[in-house]
C-alpha positions in Angstrom: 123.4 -107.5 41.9 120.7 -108.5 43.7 117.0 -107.8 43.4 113.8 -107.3 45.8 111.0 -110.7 46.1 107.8 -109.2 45.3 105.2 -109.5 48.2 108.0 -110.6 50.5 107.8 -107.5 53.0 106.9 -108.6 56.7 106.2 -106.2 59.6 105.9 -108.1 63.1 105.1 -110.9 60.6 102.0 -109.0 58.8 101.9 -109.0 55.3 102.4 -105.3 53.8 101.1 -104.7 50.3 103.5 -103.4 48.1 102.7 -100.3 45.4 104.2 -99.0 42.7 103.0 -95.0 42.9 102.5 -93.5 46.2 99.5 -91.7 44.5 98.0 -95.1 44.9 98.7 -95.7 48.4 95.7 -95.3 51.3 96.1 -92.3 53.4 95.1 -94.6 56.1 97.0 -97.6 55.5 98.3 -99.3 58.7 101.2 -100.7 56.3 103.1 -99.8 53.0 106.2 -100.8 50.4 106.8 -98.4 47.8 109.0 -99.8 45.3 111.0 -97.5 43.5 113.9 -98.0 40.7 116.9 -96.2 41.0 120.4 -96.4 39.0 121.7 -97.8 42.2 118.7 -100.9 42.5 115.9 -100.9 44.0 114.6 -99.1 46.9 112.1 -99.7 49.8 110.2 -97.1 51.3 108.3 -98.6 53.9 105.8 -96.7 56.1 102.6 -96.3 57.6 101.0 -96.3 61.3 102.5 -99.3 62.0 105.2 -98.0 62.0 104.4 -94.8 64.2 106.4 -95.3 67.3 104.4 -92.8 69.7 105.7 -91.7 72.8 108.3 -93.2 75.1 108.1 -92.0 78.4 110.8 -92.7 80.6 111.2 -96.4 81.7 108.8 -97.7 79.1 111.1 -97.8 76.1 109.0 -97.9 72.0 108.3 -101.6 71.4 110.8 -102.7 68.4 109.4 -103.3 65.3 110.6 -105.9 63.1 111.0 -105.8 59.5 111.8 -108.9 57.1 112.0 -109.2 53.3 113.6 -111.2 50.8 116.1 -110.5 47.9 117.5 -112.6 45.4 120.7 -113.1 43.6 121.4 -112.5 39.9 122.9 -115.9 37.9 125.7 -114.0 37.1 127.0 -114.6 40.7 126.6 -118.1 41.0 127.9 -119.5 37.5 131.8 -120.5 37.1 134.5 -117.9 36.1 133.2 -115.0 37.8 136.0 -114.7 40.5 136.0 -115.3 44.0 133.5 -114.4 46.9 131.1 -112.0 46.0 129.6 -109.3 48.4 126.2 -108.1 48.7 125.6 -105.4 50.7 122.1 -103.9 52.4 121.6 -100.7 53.5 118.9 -98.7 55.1 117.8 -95.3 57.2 115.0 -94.2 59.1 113.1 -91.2 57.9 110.5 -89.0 59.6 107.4 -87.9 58.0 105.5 -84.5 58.6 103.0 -83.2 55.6 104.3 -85.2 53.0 107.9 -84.5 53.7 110.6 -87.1 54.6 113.3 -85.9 57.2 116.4 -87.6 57.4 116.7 -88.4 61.4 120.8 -89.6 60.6 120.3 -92.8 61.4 121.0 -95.7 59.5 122.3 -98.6 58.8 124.0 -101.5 56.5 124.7 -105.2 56.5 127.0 -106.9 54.4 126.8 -110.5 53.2 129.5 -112.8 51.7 128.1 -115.1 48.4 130.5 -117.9 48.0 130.3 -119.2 44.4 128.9 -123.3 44.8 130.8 -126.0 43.9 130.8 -126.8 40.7 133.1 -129.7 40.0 134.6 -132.6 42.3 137.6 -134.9 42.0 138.3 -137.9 43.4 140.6 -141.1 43.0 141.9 -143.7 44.4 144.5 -146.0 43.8 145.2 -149.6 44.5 148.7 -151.1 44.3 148.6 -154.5 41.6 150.3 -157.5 44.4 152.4 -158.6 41.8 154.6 -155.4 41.4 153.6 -154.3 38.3 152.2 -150.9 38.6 148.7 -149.5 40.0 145.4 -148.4 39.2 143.6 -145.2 40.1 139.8 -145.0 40.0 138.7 -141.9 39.0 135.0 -139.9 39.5 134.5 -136.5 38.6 130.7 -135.1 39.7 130.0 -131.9 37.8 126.6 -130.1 39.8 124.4 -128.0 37.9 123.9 -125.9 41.0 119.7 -125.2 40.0 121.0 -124.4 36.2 120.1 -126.7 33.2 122.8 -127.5 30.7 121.5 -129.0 27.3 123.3 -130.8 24.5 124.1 -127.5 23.0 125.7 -126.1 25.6 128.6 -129.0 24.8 129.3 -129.4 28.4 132.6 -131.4 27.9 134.8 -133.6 30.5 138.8 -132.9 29.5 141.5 -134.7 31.8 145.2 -134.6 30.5 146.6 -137.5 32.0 150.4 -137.3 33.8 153.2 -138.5 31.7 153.2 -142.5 32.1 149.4 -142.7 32.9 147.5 -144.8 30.4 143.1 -144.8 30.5 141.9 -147.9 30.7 139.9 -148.6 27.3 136.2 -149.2 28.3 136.5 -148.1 31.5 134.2 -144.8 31.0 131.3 -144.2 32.2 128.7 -141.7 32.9 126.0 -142.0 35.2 126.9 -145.4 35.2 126.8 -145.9 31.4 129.7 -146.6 28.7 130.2 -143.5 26.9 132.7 -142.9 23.8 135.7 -140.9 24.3 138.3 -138.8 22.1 141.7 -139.1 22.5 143.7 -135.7 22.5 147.2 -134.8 22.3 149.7 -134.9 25.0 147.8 -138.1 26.6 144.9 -136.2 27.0 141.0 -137.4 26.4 137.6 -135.9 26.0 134.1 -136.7 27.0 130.7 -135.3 26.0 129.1 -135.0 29.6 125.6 -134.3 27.9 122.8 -132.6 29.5 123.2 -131.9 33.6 119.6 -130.5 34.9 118.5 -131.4 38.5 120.5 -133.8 39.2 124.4 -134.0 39.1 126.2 -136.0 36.4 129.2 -138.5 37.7 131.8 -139.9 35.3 134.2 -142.2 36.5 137.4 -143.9 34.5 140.5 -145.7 35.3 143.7 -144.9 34.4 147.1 -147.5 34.7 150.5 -146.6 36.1 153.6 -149.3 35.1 155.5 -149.8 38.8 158.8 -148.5 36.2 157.2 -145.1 36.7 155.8 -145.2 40.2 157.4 -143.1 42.9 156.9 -142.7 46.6 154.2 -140.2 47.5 152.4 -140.0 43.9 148.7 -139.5 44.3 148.0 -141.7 41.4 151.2 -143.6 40.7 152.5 -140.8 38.9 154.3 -138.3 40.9 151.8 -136.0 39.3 148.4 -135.4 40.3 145.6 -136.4 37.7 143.8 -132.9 37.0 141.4 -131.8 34.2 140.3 -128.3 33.7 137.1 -126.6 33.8 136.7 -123.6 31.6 133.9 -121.4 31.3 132.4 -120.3 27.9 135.1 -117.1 28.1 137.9 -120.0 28.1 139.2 -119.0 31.6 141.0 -121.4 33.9 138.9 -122.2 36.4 139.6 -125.0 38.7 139.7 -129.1 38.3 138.1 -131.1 36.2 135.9 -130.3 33.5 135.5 -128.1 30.5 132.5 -125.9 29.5 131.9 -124.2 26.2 129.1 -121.9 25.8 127.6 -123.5 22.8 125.4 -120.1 21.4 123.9 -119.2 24.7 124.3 -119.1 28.3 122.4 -121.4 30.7 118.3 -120.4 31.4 117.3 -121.4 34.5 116.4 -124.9 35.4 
């Protein structure tokens, strides 16, 4: 789930080499990181004299020692369709040494961290009454964020909004990033946009869409007594949340 930053192991803010056989490590080294694989992840086994404690007569307490290090996360938990907050959880225990064997002292412990999934898609409109009584106008924008990920062409990253019943797109009207873009019209008053490649930056596409006053009740967040949604769904084809459809295309997102 999560994996160990090479070189990233701090003790009191001194650099500690890591090594990948302990046949390699110094006898005398003042520092140490064994990495070792396991079927469970990766595990740490940090030693050396720093990290000898000495005595602690009474009233004088050990001094603490601090150890920091960095771990990353795997795509997997950041991409759309994957469920809601993920956990990642940290453990470790202190061990004694004494001629090349490790005693377990019982003492340990774990940390565990919550990984909310980023925002992926945003929604907004807003909708202006026509002074004559005729009906209203909503303004639409949908931002999609590529959250460090970079979508290509082939990816077919694709904008689908099914309009409520009585809402009409205004022809023209659709833009992304600012620029016209062709659309196709689906069943049901539905349409579809390609949304093109997304890399660092986010991709906006706004439209407007017309509501006759015949079919405009109190309380309607667009003029239609039903909210304007699209859906996103991921290369699997699972619901996700509003406004924007994803489909794989032949291969998952590389890293931007």
């Amino acid at each position: 789930m999560h994996g160990y930053v090479a070189g990233s192991i701090r003790i009191d803010g001194v650099p500690v080499a890591d090594y990948v056989s302990r046949d390699d490590i110094p006898e005398d080294a003042d520092a140490y990181a064994l990495i070792e694989a396991s079927d469970s992840g990766t595990v740490l086994h940090i030693g050396g004299k720093m990290l000898c404690a000495g005595e602690a007569p009474a009233g004088k307490p050990a001094k603490p020692i601090r150890i920091m290090y960095e771990t990353t996360l795997r795509d997997e938990l950041l991409l759309p369709g994957t469920g809601g907050d993920k956990k990642v959880i940290n453990s470790a225990e202190l061990l004694a040494e004494k001629g090349d064997i490790f005693h377990n002292l019982g003492i340990s412990g774990k940390y565990e961290v919550a990984v909310k999934p980023p925002k992926w898609i945003e929604k907004t409109g807003k909708t202006t009454r026509y002074p004559d009584g005729t009906g209203s106008a909503t303004d639409w924008t949908v931002t999609f964020h590529p959250n460090g990920f970079t979508v290509t062409d082939d990816n077919e990253l694709t904008l689908h909004d099914q309009l409520p019943a009585g809402s009409t797109l205004v022809p023209g009207t659709v833009r992304k990033n600012g620029v016209s873009v062709p659309v196709k019209e689906t069943e049901n008053n539905g349409f579809t946009v390609l949304a093109g490649e997304a890399k660092e930056q986010p991709v906006v596409i706004t439209y407007q869409t017309t509501v006759p006053e015949a079919v405009t009740p109190v309380g309607s967040g667009d003029g239609s007594g039903t909210s304007g949604t699209a859906t996103l769904v991921n290369w699997y084809r699972q619901a996700l949340s509003p406004a924007m459809m994803m489909r794989r295309g032949g291969r998952s997102f590389p890293r931007a």
